[in-house]
C-alpha positions, -999 to +999 in steps of 0.1 A: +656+556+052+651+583+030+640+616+037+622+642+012+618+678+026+596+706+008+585+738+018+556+757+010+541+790+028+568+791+055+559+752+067+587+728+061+574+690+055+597+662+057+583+632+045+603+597+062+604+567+043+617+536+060+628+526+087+649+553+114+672+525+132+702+536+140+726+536+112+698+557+090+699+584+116+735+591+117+727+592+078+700+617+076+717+640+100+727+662+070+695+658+052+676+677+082+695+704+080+672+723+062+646+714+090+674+732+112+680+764+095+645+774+089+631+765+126+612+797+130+584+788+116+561+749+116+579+718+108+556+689+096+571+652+103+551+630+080+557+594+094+529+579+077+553+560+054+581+553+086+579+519+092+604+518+124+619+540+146+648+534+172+658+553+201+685+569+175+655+579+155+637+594+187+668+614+194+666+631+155+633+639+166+643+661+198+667+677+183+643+692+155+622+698+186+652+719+199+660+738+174+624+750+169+616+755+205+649+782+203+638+795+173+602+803+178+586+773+158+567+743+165+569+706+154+537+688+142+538+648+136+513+631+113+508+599+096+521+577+130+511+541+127+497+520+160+533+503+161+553+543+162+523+558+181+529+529+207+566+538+210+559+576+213+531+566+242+557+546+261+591+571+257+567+602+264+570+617+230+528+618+228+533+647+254+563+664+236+548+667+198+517+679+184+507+644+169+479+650+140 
């Protein structure tokens, strides 16, 4: 898994390449810390290059939630494939995100 985060006009985009099992999210737990520290404003999660996610990877995933919901910003997901959007449908996750 790799992980490429920019920002530009106050909107933080990670971009996920890969798959997020289980041993690539304990991984990336450091590399989201910039998501983290500059929750105030929108955080983009582009998946449209995730190939897999695990309930590990889901877990990531709430905890940016988290830390924007304290902070005053939102999470939006884009880029989901059928295969992630059917995971996100079934753990409730459609309901949690703004999905674009």
């Amino acid at each position: 898994m790799e992980v490429f985060i920019t920002e530009s006009e106050g909107t933080m985009t990670a971009r996920l390449v890969g798959r997020l099992d289980t041993p690539a999210a304990a991984e990336i737990t450091q590399e989201i810390q910039p998501l983290l520290d500059h929750a105030e404003g929108t955080i983009v999660l582009d998946c449209s290059e995730m190939a897999y996610i695990s309930s590990s990877g889901l877990r990531i995933f709430l905890t940016i939630r988290k830390a924007a919901s304290a902070a005053g910003g939102h999470v939006v997901i884009e880029g989901l494939s059928n295969e992630i959007r059917q995971v996100f449908m079934m753990t409730g996750f459609l309901q949690l995100f703004e999905i674009k």
